[in-house]
N, C-alpha and C positions, 0 to 999 in steps of 0.2 A: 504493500500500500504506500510504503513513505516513496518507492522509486515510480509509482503510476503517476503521470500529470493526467488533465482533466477530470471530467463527469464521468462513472461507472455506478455501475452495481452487477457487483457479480457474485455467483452462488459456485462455488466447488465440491465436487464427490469422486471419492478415489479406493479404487480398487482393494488399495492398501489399507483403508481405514472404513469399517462395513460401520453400519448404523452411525455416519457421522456425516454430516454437511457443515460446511462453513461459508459464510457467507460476511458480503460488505460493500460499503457505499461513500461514495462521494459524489456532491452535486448534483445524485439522481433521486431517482424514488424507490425505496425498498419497506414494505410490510410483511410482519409475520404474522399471521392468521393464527392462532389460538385457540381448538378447539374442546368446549365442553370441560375444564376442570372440574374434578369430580366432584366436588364440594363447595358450595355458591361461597362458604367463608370467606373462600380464598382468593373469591375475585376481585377485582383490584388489589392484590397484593403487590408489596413490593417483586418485580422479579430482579431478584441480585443473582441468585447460581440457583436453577429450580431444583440443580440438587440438593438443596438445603429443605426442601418438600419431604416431606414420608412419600411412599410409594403411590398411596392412594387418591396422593393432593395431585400429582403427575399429571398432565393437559393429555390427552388421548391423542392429537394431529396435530401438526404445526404446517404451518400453511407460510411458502414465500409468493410475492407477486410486488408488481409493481404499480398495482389501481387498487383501492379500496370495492370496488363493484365485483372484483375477480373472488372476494371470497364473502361476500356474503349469503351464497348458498350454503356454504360451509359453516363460519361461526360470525359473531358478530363482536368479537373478542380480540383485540389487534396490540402489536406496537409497532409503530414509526420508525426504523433504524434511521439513526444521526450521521451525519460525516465523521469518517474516518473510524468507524463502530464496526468491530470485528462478533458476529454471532454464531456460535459455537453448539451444535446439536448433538449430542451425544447420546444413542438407546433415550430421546423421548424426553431429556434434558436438556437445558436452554442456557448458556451461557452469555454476556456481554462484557465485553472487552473493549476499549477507547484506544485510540494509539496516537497520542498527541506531541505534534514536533516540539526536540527540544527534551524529552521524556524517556528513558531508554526505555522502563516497560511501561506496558498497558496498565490501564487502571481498571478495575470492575465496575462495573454500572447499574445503579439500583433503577429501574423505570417501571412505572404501572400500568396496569392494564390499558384501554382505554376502550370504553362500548359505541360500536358502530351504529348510527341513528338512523339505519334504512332498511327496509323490507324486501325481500326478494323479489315483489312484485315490480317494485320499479327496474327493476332490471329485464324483465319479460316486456314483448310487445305485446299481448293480451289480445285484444280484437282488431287488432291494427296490421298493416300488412308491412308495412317498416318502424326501425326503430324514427329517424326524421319525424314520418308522419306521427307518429304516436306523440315524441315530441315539442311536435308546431300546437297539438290539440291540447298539452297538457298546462299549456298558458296562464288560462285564466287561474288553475291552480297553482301553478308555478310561483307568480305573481302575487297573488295571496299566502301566501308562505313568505316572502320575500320581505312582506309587508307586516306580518302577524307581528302582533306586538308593540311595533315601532311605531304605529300612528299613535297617541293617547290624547285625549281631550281637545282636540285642533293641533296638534304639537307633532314632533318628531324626537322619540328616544333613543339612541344607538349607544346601549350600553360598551362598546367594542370602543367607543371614540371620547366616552365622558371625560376620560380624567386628559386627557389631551386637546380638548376642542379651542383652548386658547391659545396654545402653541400656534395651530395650524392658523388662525386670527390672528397672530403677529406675526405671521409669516412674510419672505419678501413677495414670494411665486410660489406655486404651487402647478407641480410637473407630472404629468398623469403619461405615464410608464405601460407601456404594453404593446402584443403583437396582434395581428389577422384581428380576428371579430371584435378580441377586448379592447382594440388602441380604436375601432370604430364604434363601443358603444361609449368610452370616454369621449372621444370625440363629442358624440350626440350630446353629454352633460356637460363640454366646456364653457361655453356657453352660460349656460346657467348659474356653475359655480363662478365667473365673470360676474354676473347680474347681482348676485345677491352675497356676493364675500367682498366685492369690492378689491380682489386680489388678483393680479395678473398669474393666466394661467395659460401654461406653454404645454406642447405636444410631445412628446417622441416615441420615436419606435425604438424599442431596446434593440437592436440591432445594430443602428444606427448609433445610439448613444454609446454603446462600447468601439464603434467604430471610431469615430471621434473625438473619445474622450472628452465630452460636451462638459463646462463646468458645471459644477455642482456645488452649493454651500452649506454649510449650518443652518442659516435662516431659511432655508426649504423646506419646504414638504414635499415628499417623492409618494404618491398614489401608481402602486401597481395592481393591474389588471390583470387578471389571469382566471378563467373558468378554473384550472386543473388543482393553478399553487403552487406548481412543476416545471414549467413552461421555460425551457432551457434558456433563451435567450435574457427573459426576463427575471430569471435568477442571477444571470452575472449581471446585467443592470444594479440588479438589489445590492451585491456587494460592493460594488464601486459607490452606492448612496451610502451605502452605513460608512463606506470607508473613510466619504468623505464627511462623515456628521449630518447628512440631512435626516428630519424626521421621517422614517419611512411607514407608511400605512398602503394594509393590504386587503384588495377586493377580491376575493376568493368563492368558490363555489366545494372546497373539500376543505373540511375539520380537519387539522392536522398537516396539513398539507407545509409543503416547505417556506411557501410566503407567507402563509399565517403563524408559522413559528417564528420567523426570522422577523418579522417587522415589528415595529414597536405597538401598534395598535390596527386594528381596522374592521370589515364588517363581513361576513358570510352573506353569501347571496340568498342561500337554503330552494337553489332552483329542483333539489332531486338529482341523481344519476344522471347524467345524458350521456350514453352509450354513441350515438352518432355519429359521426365525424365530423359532418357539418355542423356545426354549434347553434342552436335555433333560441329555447328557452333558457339558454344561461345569457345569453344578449339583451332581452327583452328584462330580464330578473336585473345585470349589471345596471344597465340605466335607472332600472325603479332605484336601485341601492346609491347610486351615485347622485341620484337627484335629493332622495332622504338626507344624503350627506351634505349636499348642498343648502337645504333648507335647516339644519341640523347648526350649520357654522355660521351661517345669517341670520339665525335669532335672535344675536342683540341687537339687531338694526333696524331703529323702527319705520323708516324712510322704506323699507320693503314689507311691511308688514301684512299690507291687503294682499301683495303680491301671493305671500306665503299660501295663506289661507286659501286662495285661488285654486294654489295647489295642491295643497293637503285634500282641499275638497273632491276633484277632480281623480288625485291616486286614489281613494277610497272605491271612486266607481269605475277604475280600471279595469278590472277584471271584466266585470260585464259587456261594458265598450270592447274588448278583445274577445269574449264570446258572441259579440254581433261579427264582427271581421271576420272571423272563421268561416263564415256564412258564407262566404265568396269563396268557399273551396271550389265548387263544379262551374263559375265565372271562371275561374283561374286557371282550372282543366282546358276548358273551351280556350283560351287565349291562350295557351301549352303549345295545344293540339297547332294554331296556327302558326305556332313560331320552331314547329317543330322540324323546318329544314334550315330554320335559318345558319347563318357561319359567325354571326357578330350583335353586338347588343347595344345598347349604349343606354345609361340611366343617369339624368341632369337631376340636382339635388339643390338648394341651396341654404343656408343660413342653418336651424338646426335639422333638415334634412339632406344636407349634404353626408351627414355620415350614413344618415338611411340606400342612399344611391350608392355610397362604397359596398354596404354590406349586403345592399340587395346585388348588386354585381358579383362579390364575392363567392355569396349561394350559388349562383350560375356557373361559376369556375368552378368550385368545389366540387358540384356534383354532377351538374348536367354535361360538361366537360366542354362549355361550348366558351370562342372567345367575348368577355364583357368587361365594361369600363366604366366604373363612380367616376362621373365627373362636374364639376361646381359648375353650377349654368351661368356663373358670373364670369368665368373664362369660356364661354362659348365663341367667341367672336376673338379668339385670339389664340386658335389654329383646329378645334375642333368642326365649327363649320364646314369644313373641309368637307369631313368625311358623309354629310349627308346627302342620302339621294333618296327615289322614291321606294327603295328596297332594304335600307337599314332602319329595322327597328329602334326606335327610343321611344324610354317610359321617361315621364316629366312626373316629380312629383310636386306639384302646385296645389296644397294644402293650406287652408285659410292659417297667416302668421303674416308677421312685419313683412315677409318678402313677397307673398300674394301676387302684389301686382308686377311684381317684376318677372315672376314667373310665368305670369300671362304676357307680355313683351315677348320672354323668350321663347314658348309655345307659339308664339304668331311669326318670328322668325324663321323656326325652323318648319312652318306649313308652308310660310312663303318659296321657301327651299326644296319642297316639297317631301320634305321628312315623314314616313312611317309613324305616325306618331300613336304613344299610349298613354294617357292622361290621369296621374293620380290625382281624385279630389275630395273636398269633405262635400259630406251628401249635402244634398241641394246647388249644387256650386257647377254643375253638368253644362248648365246652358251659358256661365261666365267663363268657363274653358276652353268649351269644345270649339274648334273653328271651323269646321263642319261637320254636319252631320253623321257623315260614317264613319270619324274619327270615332278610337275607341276610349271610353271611358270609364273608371275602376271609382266609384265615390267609397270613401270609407267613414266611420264616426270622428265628429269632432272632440279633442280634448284642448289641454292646455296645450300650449303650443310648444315647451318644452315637455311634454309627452308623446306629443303627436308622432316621432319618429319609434316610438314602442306597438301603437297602432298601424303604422304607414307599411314596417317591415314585413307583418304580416303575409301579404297579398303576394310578395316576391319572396316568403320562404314560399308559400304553395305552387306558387308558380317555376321557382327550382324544382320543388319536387315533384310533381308533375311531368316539368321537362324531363327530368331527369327515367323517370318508369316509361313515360311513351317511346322515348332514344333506345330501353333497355341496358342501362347501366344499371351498375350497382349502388342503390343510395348511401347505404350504411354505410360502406368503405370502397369511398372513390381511389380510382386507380392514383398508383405515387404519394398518395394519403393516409397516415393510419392516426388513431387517438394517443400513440405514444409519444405526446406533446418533449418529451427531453431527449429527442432522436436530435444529434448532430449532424 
């Protein structure tokens, strides 16, 4: 281990030594599954050397993987191997060993059990014919989980953020950290957290930041986004922020998971499992989470005060508003079915739907495998025009918000050009978009307008997955694509 560089986790078994595995981690993800100790006493115990158990006390299976979903068929009894943590199996005993530079030996390590909070069920598609679809439907619940708790008396409570929320309020900036869908649903909350913290707030894609070695201070807040917690890139992000003293908080969708150990504070999505690849309801759960967070840090500002309330009102009857949207499943089908030779896409987004237009493109790559492009309809006219003619589809989404009418400009643009067009809009709004008649039209429910891109995504997951079954690919796991978010 001290001569390996980078991210691993590896498991060894050898000829030489029967009934023994060893196993160990750096910078990846490793769980041991725990099953069934025969005596509830003993659960959550320390485990220091399980040989230190009577025989009886002994765990019956030990289970390694590297996702918490792989063994909750099995137990729901886990622990988290750390960096640089040597685990030692011996005939049905569990050892922990550290091997810290600097240290000639190992040290032993006492760590407790920890109980997995999901159900097998989530893990089965049930009456669903993909994991995705099952996914995009499980929304309204998603989101109500997400939610539970955190709203109280017109208010926002995020026990995960208490004892830090005034740090982040004397903050210089505040730097929202993430890859693929997480760095496009922070996107969708920049915005926001702008409006109502009063605090400049900048982008990047961890990739990019370790590329550059972008500065970083003390007086920062570093927000990472990550569905997994895992998410290779956005781990060394994480290190170079601690390294450099910013505050780091983490938006995560796994307990335990390596971003929610390592940062100083932050919030669980609580979206469920999502098995997918394509990420659908951890998307729509990060925005609820990052808008909470937002309203959360601009509570002492009484100059947004209606604003809040606006909002609060409005997440409350989220869910519902996203079980109306569902409703355009076999709308979405039918507009699948017509796009289904096409070779290219193009989705104009602007203000807070412009991350809507990356992520609905994204979908489209992910799964249906076809070429698509998020792009800000405010650079329409400064080289994308180009590519329109009366055979490229583009979806406009022009949802009642500050930029409305500017997205109507840029829909009458791109008719005059004689663009393909497919028009998103809030119901009733059909006959202020459309610019003729046979244009097509997708109305979806109004919210707040920093919401609207939680409703807007909807229609274009259905419409990937869709694409995606009529083409005959594979949705769950698109080719070149797997869930194992710390692949190098």
């Amino acid at each position: 281990m001290r001569q390996l560089e980078g991210a691993f986790a590896l498991i060894f078994k050898s000829a030489h030594y029967p009934n023994e595995l060893i196993a160990c981690m750096r910078g990846s993800t490793l769980i041991l599954g725990v099953k069934e100790l025969a005596d509830d006493k003993v659960r959550g115990k320390l485990f220091h050397d399980v040989k230190d158990l009577t025989k009886d006390e002994k765990p019956k299976e030990l289970f390694f993987s590297s996702d918490l979903c792989a063994i909750v068929e099995h137990t729901k009894n886990y622990l988290a191997i750390e960096d640089n943590e040597v685990v030692h199996i011996k005939d049905g005993c569990v050892s922990i060993l550290k091997f810290d530079y600097g240290r000639e030996k190992p040290a032993s390590v006492q760590r407790a059990l920890s109980v997995l909070e999901m159900e097998v069920e989530q893990i089965k598609k049930g009456n669903y014919d993909h994991f995705m679809q099952k996914e995009i439907y499980e929304q309204p619940h998603s989101l109500t989980t997400t939610m539970r708790g955190r709203l109280k008396d017109n208010s926002v409570v995020l026990g995960g953020l208490k004892e830090h929320l005034k740090t982040i309020r004397h903050s210089r900036r505040i730097i929202f950290i993430g890859c693929g869908t997480s760095y496009n649903a922070a996107l969708a909350a920049r915005s926001l957290f702008e409006e109502l913290s009063g605090i400049p707030v900048t982008m990047e894609l961890a990739s990019d930041l370790q590329d550059r070695q972008g500065p970083i201070y003390r007086e920062d807040t570093a927000v990472f986004v990550s569905q997994s917690g895992e998410t290779a890139d956005t781990l060394l992000a994480l290190e170079y922020a601690l390294a450099n003293g910013a505050l780091c908080v983490g938006v995560t969708n796994t307990v335990g998971s390596t971003i929610a150990r390592k940062t100083h504070c932050g919030i669980h999505i609580n979206a469920g499992c999502e098995i997918g690849v394509a990420s659908t309801k951890a998307y729509t759960s990060q925005i609820v989470a990052m808008a909470m967070m937002a309203l959360a840090i601009g509570a002492d500002r009484i100059s947004t005060q209606a604003r809040r309330q606006s909002i609060v009102d409005d997440l409350s009857n989220l869910p519902n508003k996203v079980s109306e949207v569902l409703k355009l499943d076999g709308e979405m089908r039918d507009l699948a079915e017509s796009l289904i030779d096409t070779q290219s896409l193009l989705v104009f987004g602007r203000g807070y739907n412009y991350a809507t237009a990356l992520e609905g493109a994204l979908k489209v790559k992910e799964v249906a495998l076809t070429h698509s492009e998020g792009m800000l309809a405010g650079e329409m006219k400064h080289g994308p025009l180009a590519l329109v003619d009366e055979t490229l589809p583009i979806i406009v989404i022009a949802t009642r918000d500050a930029c409305f009418s500017k997205q109507q400009s840029a829909i009458q643009q791109l008719h005059a050009r004689k663009g393909r067009l497919i028009i998103m809009c809030s119901e009733g709004d059909a006959s202020s978009v459309r610019p003729v008649e046979s244009c097509k039209v997708i109305e979806v429910p109004r919210v707040a307008d920093c919401l609207q891109p939680v409703i807007n995504i909807i229609p274009l997951q259905l419409l990937a997955y869709h694409l995606t079954v009529l083409r005959g690919f594979d949705v769950d796991q698109p080719r070149n694509l797997a869930k194992s978010v710390t692949t190098q």
